[in-house]
N, C-alpha and C positions, 0 to 999 in steps of 0.2 A: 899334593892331594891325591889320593888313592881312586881306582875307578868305582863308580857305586853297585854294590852288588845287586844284580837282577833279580827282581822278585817275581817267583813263577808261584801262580795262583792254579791253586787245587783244579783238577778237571770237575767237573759236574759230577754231580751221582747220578748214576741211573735210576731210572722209575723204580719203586720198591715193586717185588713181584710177593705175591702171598705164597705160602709153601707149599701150597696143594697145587697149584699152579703150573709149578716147577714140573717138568717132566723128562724125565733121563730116560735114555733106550739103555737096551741088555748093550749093545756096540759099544757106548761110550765106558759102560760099568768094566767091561771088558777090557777094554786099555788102559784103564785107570789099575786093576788087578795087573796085569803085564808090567806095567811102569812103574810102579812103589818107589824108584827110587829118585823119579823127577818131579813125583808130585809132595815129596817130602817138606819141602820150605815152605808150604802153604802152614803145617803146623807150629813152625816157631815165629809167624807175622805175631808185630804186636799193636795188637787192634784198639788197644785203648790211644796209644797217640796219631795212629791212625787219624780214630773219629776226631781227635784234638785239632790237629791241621785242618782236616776237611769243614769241621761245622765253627771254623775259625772261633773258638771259646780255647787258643793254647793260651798256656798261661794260668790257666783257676785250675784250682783242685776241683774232685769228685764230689766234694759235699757242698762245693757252692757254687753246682751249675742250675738244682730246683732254685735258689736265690735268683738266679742271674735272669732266668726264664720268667719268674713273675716280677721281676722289673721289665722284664722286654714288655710285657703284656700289658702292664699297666702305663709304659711311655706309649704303647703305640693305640692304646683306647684315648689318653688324650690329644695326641696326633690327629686322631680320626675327627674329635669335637673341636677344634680347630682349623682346623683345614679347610679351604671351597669345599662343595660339591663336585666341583669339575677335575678336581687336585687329590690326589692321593701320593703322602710324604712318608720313603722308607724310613724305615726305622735309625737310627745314629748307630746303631750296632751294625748294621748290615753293610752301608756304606760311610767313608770316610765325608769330611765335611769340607766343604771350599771356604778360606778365609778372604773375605774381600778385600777391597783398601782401607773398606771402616770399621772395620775390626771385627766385622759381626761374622757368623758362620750361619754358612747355606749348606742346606742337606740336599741332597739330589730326590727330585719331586720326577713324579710321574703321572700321565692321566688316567682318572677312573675307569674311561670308557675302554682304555689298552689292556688295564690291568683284569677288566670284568671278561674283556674279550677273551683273555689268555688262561683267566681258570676255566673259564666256558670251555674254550679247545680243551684247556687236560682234563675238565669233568666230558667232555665227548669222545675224549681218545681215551679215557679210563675206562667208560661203558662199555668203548667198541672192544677195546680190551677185554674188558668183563665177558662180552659178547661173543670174540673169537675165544677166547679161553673154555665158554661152556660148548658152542658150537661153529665148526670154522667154516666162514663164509667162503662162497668162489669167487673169482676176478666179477664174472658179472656182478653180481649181489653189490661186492662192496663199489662198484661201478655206480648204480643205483642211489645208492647209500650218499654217497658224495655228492651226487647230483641232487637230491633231495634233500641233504643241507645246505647246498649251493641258495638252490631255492628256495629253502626258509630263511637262510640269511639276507637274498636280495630284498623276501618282502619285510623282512624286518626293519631293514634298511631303509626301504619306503615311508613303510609307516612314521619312522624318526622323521624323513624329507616333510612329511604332510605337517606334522605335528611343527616343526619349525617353522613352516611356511606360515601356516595359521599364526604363532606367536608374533612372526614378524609382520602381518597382515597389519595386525592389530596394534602392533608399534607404529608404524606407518603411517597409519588414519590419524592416530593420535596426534602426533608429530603434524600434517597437515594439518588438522583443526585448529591447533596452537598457530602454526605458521600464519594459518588464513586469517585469524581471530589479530594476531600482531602484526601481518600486512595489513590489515582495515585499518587498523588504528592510526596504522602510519601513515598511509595513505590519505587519512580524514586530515592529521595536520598536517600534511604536503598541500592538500588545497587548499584550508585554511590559508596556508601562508600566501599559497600562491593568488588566492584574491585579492588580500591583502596587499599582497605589492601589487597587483594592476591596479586597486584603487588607487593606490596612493600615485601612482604614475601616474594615471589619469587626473587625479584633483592637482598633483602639479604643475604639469603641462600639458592641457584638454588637445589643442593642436594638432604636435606632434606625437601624439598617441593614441587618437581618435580610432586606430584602427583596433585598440584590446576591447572596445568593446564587442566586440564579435565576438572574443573569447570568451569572455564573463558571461555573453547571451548561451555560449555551449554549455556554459556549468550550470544551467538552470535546464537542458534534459538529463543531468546524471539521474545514476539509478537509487542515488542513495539521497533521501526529503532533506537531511540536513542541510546538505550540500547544497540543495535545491534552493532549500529557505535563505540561506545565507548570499546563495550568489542572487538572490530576489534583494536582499536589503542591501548588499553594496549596487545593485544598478539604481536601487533608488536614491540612496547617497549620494551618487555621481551625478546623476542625471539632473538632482535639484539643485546641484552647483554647477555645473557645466551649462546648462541651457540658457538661452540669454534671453533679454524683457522685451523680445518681439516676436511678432510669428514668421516661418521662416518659410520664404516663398520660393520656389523651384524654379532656374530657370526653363522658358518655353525651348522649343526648337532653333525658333529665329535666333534667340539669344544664345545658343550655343554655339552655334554656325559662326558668331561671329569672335574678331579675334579681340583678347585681353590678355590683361598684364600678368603674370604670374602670380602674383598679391590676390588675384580676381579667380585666378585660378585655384586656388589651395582655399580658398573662403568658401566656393564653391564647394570643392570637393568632402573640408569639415561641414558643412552645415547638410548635405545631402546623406554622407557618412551616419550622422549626429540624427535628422527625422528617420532616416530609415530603422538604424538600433530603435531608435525611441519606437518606431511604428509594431515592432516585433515586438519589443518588450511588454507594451499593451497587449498584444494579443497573446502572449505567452501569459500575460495575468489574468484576462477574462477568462481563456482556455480552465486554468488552473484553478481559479473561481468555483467550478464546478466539484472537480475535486474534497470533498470533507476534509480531509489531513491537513490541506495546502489552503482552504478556503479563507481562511481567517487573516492570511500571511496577507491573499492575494489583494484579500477587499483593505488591508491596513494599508500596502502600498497604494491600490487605486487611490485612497481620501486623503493617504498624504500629499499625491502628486494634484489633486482638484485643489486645494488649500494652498500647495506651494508656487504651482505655474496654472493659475488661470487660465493663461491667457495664449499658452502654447497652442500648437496647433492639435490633433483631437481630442478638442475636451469634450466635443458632444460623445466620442466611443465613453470619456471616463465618465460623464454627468448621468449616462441613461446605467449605466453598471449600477456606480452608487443611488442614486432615484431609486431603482429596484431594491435596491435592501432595505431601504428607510421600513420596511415592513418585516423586515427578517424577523423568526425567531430567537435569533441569538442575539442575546442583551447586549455581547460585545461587538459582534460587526452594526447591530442595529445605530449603535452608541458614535461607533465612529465616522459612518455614515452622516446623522445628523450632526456632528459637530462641523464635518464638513460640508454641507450643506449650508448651515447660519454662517460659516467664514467665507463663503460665497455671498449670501446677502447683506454681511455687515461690512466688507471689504469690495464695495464695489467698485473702487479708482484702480485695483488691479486689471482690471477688467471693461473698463467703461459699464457694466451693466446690463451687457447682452448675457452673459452666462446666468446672472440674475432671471432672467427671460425665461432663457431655454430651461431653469430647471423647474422655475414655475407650470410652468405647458408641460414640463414631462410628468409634474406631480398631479396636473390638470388629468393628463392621461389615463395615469396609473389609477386614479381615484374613477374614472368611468368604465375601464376594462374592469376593474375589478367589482364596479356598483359600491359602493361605499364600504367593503368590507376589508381595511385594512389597518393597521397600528395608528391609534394616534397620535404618534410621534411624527406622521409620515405629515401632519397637518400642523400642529404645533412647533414645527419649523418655520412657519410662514410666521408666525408674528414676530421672527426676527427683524423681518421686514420695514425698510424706513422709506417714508414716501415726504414729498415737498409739498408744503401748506398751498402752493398757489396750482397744484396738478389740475386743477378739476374747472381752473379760471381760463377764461378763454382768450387769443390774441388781438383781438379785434379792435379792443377800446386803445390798446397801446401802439396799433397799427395807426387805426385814423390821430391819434395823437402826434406820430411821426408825418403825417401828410399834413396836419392840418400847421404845423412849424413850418416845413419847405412851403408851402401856400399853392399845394396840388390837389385840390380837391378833384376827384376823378366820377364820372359818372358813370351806368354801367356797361356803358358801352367802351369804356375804358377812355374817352379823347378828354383832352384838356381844357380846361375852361379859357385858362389864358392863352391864345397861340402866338407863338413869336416865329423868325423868322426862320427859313430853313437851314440855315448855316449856322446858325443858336441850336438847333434841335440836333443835326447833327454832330453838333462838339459832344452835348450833353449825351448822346448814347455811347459815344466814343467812350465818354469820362465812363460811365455805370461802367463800360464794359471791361474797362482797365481796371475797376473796382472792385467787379465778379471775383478777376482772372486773381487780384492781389490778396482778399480773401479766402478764395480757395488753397491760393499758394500757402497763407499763412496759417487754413487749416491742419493743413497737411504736417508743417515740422513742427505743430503747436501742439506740447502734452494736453493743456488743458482742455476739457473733454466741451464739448460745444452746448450750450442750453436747450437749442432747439432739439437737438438728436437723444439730450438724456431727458429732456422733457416727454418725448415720444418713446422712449422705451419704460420708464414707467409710468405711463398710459397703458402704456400694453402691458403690462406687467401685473398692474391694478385691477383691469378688465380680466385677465386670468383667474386672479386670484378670489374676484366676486364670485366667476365662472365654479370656482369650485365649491367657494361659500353656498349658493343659492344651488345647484348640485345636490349638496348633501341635504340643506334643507327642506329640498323637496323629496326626497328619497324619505325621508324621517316623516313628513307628515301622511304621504303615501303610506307608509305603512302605519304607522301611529292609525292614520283612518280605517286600514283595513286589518289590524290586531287588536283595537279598543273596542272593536263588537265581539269577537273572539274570544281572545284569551287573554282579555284583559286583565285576567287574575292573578295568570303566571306569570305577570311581568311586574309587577307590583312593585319588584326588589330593585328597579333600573333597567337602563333601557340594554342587555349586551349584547341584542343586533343590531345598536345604532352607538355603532363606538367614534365615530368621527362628530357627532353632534357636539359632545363639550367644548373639543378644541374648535370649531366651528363656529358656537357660539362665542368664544372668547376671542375668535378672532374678527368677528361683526362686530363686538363693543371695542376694539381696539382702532379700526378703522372704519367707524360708525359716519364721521365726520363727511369722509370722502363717497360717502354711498350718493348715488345720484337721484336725484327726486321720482324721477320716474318708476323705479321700482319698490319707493316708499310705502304704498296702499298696498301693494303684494306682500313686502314685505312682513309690514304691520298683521297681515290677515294669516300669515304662516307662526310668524310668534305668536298668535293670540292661540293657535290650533294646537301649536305644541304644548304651549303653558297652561292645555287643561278647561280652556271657554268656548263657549261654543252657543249659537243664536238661542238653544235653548235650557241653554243652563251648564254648570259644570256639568263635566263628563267623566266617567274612569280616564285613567290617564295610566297607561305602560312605564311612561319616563318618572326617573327618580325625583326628589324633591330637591336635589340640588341641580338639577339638569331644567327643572320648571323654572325656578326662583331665578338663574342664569339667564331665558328668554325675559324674565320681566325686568331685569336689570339691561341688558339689550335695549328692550325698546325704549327704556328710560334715555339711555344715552341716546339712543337714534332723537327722538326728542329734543335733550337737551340742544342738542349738536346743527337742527334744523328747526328751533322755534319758531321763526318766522315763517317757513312756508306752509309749514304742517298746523293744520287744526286737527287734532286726534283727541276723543274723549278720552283716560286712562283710566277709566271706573270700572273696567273688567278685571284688570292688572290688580289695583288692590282689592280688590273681592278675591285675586288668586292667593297675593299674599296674607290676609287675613286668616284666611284659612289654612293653607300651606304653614301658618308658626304649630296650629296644632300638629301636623303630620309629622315634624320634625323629630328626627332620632339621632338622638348627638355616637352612635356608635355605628349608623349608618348610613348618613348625610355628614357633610362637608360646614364645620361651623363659618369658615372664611367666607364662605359663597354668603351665607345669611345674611353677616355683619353688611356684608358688602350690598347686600339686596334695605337693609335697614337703613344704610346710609345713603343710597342713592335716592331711594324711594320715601323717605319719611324726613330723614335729616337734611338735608340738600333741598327738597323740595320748598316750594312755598308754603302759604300759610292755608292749613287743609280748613274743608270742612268739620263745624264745632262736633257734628255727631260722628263723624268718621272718625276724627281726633281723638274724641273720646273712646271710643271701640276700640282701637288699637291701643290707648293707652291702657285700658283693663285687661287688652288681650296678654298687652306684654306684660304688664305685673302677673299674670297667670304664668306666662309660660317662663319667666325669673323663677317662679318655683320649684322647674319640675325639671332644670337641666344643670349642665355642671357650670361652674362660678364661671367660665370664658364667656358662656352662652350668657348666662343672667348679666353681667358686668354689662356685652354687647348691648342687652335690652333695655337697662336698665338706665345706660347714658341717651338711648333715643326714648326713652320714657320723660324723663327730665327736660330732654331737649323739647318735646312736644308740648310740655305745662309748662315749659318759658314762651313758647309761643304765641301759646292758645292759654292766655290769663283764665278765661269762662271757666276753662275743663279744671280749674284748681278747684273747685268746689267737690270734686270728687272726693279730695282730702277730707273733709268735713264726716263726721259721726253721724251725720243722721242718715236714720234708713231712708230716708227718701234722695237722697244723694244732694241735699241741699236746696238752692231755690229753684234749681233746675232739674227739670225734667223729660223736657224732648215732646216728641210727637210719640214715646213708647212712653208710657209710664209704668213698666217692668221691663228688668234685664232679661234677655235671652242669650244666654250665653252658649245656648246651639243654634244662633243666627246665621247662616250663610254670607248674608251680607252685611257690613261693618254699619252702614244706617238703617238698618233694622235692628241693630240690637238691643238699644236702648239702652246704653251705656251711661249717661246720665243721671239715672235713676238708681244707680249701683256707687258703694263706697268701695275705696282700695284699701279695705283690711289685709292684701297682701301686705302690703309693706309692713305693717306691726312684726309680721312673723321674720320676712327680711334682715329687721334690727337686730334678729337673734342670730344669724347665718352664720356659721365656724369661719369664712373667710371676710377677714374685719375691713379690707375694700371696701366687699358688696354691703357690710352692716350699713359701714359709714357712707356710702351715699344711697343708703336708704332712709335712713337718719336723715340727711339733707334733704332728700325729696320731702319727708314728710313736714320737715320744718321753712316749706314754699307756702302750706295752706296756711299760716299766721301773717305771712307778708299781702300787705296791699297793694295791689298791680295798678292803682291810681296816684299811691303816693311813693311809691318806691319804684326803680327799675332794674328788674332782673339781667344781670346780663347773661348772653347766651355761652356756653358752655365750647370750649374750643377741639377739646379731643372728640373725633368722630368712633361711632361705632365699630367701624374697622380697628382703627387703632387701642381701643380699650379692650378690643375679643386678642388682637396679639397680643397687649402687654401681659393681661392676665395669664395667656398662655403659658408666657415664657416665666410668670411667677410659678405659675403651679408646676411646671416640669421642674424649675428649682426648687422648690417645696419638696419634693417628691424626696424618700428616701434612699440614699445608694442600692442596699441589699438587703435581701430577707433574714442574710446573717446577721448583718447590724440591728436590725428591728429584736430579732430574736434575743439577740446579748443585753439588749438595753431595759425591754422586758424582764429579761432575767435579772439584770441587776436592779430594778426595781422592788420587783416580786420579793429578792434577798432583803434589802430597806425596808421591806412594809411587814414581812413575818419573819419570825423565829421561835427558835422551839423555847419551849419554856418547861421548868420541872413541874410534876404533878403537885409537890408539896406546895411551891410559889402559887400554882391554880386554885389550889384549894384555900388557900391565905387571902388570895383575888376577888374569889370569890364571895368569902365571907365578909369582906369589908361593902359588899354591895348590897343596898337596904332593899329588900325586894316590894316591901310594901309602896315604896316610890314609884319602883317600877309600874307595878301593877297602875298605880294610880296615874299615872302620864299614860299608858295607854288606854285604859280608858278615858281619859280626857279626848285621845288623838282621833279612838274607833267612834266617839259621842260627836266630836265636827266632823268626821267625814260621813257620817248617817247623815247631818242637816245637811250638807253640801249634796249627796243624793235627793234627798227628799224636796228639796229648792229645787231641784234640777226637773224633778218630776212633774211639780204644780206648775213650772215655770213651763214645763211642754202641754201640758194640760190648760194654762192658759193661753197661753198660742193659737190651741187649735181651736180654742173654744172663741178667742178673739177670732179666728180665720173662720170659721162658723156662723158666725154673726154676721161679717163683714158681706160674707155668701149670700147670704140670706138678705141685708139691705141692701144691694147690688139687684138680688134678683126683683126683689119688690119695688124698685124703683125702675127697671127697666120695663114691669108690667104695668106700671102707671103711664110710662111713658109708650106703652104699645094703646092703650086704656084711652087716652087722648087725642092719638091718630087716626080712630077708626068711629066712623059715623055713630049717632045715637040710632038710626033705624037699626044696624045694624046688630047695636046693643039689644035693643030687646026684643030683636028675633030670636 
């Protein structure tokens, strides 16, 4: 192999100078004349292969270097639109190509910023050129000169520093945001988990892990509410399985002082571990309470933990929390509240009965700090309330029943009737005493809860709960007395400053039984004030009509409940209800309460007076007319009920105007009577019910139809029996018929309409109309209506004479009434008198 020949690359060209530029002295012109014969070889160069080597194009002819040039110019314009910004790639002419191992070929690349640098210098050392060429500077000047580019370049150079800095500023922040944005996230289920397994540690083995609760109590100050709320529902998780079904007593000093087993030790140490978390987590939940965000979290864990550990130790911190919200604003803590609340008083073996107590007294509280203006829901918890039939009986008779078995009758000085001997007397205290001690003992480890103590706790519980009853009732008549001279007007629509009255009263008729005699005449004198009576007469009344009807259904049962000792007249009571059916607005009163007032008071009742009977029986066929089918049904079975009872008032059935052979001590109706035997009900027929038989809901037709087919039956020789659904019950079923009746949607109504509409017309051709019409005899026509317009002229004209004799009969009647009244003034008064 031969050595490879060196290849020597052209020198550079120097800068082109312009010919004016060019400047020869007379000296050099001069030696060049002298020398002719050294400078001769300049003329035989040959400059075209010259330029060939130098501008590396040897190898092409002259005619195809313009070719070759606008190839270069056109590779290196698309060079430029491919290439970075940051990259500038020589052209393939200029330099050779590097082949890699994959076959491809790289051109040699260069940066922009070197390349801009570098024409920048030859366009700065051209000008200067330019510059010494027109005029030549001195050593200082271009001294100057350089320094003054120095310093344009430093600050140019600057300004590129600022301009990246800013760029990269801004990458940076970005980049944080994200980072921060994806450490959160990570972060949030890092905790997640990590609660997760301390719970599950804990609910496996409470014991030896007793101490993570501390940690769980940490994740409940993080800064982040999620975190917050979640380590809140795993301590309540844990805590409702973890805690045990006793309360947990700390030892004293003495008892620490002294030495125990190890077993006595670590018992200790979990159960003090175990109330203290619990003691914090309470108060990490009242704190939090307060809170908006957290509040709803806080008060869910309070009502779980009152519902699920009674009986633990602070329940009086959890009972007065929840008590407090029974009034909240918010439907959903309110909601949770009372459900925990009634699982308080429906569940009292959890508890023996004291936490029943204590919430009692706290809602006793709440309702006097606040004067009666709180939710009544906060009161309507209490009728969850169950009390024992014999609470109110006393021990006394079951006492001496035990004494009078042993045969120790005791006098009141305590000594014995029988004395026996002192060694007898002392066994026998010996024996009680061992008896105390073995009772006590056997209180002690005995779940079952003791008679006397839960007898005594609701006692007190019952005593509470009157406490708040008779409370609010007098708060209502107090003001009821001093707003019914006022602004009696603007209360017209119910009472909504006396929001605790209903639940109130429903909870007086619920535990009517247990009310104690002595406060029976107060009682009675507060109901009668509320329900509207008063010594002289109705009065306005503020409270709604189902808020009155409520007190007289009250005192019915107070009544019912204490027959025996109570003599109370109730003839104010129905003079309220009488009256009260007309007030009634089935769109503004409560129909349930009526029924309920109908049945307590009319159906249930004994067998009334015949004129009182009567009155309400005409009242209620009135007011059947004028309300919806639940309401009429209601009146309509205590209508019925009252002519099975009262055979006499059947005569009402009867067509004559005089109401039959009865007439009363009114011999006319008043049907704006105030009082039911003043009406003179008697004296009036029930022409409602004809209209009844027509009613669109075929129910009320058909036991309108029945009633009316009671006036042909004989109450001497047949026996009615009495009717078993009560008025309550027939105001529900109707209810729930008529919401079933009811149609789904206004769409359906609409389509069904319309497909009817479709069925009942169509279009028809004008030729077919005119066909139509000429088959129709018109003179027929004509002649049926006047037959039809000829009866209904006599049906007016009857109807005319027919009032004209009326009044002319009621004219007459006037007129012998009055002439017989002055015969009978005519008879009473002396004859001297007369003919003075």
């Amino acid at each position: 192999m031969g050595k490879k020949r060196k290849v020597i690359l052209p020198p550079d060209l120097p800068s082109e100078v312009a010919d004016d530029d060019i400047e020869v002295s007379d000296e050099d012109l001069e030696f060049i004349g002298q020398n002719r014969e050294y400078a001769g070889f300049l003329t035989n160069l040959d400059t075209k292969s010259i330029d060939r080597h130098v501008k590396r194009v040897a190898g092409h002819e002259d005619d195809d270097l313009e070719a070759l040039y606008e190839q270069r110019k056109r590779k290196a314009s698309l060079l430029k639109r491919n290439d970075d910004d940051d990259k500038l790639q020589v052209d393939p002419v200029d330099a050779l190509p590097v082949k890699t191992l994959d076959g491809k070929l790289e051109y040699r690349t260069a940066d922009r910023t070197k390349s801009e640098a570098i024409t920048n210098e030859k366009d700065s050392t051209e000008e200067n050129e330019k510059d010494t060429s027109v005029v030549k500077l001195t050593k200082k000047e271009k001294r100057l000169k350089v320094k003054k580019s120095r310093k344009e370049a430093k600050k140019e150079a600057k300004v590129e520093e600022k301009g990246n800095v800013g760029v990269e500023k801004l990458h940076t922040e970005v980049l944080a945001k994200v980072e921060e944005d994806l450490s959160a996230e990570e972060l949030f289920r890092k905790k997640k988990i990590k609660l997760a397994e301390i719970g599950l540690q804990l609910l496996e083995n409470p014991e030896e892990n007793i101490k993570s609760l501390k940690e769980l109590l940490k994740n409940c100050d993080d800064g982040n509410q999620n975190i917050v709320k979640l380590g809140l529902m795993s301590l309540l998780a844990v805590f409702k399985d973890i805690i045990p079904g006793y309360r947990i007593r700390l030892p004293t000093e003495k008892e620490m002082e002294m030495t125990v087993s190890k077993a006595v030790l670590k018992q200790r140490f979990y159960e003090s571990t175990l109330l203290n978390s619990y003691k914090a987590y309470l108060a990490k939940l009242i704190a939090m309470e307060k809170q908006p965000s957290l509040r709803q979290v806080a008060v869910r864990c309070l009502a779980s933990l009152l519902d699920a550990v009674p009986h633990f130790n602070y329940r009086e911190n959890i009972l007065v929390s929840v008590i407090k919200n029974l009034s909240s604003p918010d439907d959903t803590i309110r909601k949770l509240c009372c459900n925990a609340t009634k699982s308080i008083f429906l569940n009292e073996g959890k508890h023996g009965g004291e936490a029943t107590f204590e919430a009692v007294r706290l809602i006793a509280s709440q309702v006097k700090i606040h004067e009666c203006q709180l939710h009544p829901d906060s009161i309507e918890v209490l009728l969850s309330l169950t009390f024992d039939e014999d609470i109110g009986k006393s021990d006394t008779q079951e006492e001496a029943v035990k004494i009078k078995k042993k045969g120790k009758w005791k006098t009141q000085d305590g000594s014995n009737k029988v004395q026996g001997s002192e060694k007898k007397k002392t066994r026998q205290e010996l024996l009680a005493k061992t008896r105390e001690e073995v009772t006590a003992d056997f209180k002690a480890v005995s779940f079952a809860p003791d008679s006397k103590e839960r007898k005594r706790m609701q006692s007190e519980t019952l005593s509470a709960v009157f406490e708040i009853y008779f409370r609010i009732l007098k708060h209502s008549t107090d003001s009821h007395a001093s707003r019914s001279k006022t602004d009696a007007a603007s209360f017209s629509h119910g009472s909504s400053s006396l929001p605790l009255l209903a639940p109130c009263l429903k909870g007086l008729g619920k535990f009517s039984h247990l009310i104690d005699l002595d406060f029976m005449g107060d009682l009675m004198r507060c109901l009668k004030q509320l329900a509207g009576y008063s010594d002289h007469g109705t009065i306005q009344n503020p409270l709604s009509v189902s808020e009155r009807l409520q007190c007289c259904i009250v005192t019915f049962r107070v009544m019912r409940n204490n027959l025996e000792a109570l003599n109370v007249d109730l003839q104010d009571f129905f003079v309220q209800l009488y009256n009260l059916l007309l007030e009634y607005r089935p769109d503004r009163d409560q129909g349930e309460v009526l029924a309920e007032a109908l049945k307590i008071m009319l159906w249930e009742g004994k067998q009334h007076d015949m004129q009182r009977a009567a009155a309400f029986i005409k009242r209620l066929a009135t007011f059947s007319l004028s309300y919806g089918s639940a309401e009429a049904m209601a009146a309509l079975v205590t209508l019925k009920h009252l002519l099975q009872k009262n055979s006499k008032c059947r005569n009402l059935l009867e067509n004559d105007a005089g109401g039959g052979s009865l007439s009363g001590l009114v011999s006319k109706y008043q049907s704006d009577a105030k009082d039911p035997n003043l009406s003179g009900a008697l004296a009036s027929v029930l022409w409602e019910l004809s209209l009844l038989t027509k009613h669109h809901n075929s129910s009320i037709s058909s036991m309108a139809t029945s009633i009316m087919s009671m006036g042909n039956v004989n109450p001497a020789q047949s026996q009615v029996f009495l009717s078993t659904a009560s008025p309550l019950q027939a105001f529900r079923d109707s209810s729930v018929l008529c919401e079933l009746s009811k149609p789904t949607s206004k769409s359906a109504i609409s389509r069904q309409k319309r497909r009817e509409l479709q069925k009942e017309y169509f279009l028809m051709d004008p030729e077919e109309m005119q066909k139509n019409g000429n088959l129709v005899d018109e003179d027929e026509v004509r002649r049926k209506l006047e037959d039809r317009f000829a009866v209904h002229k006599v049906i007016t004209e009857n109807e005319r004479l027919r009032k004209e004799l009326n009044h002319t009969l009621s004219s007459i009647s006037l007129y012998e009434e009055y002439n017989r009244q002055k015969k009978q003034k005519r008879k009473g008064i002396p004859k001297s008198v007369l003919k003075h």
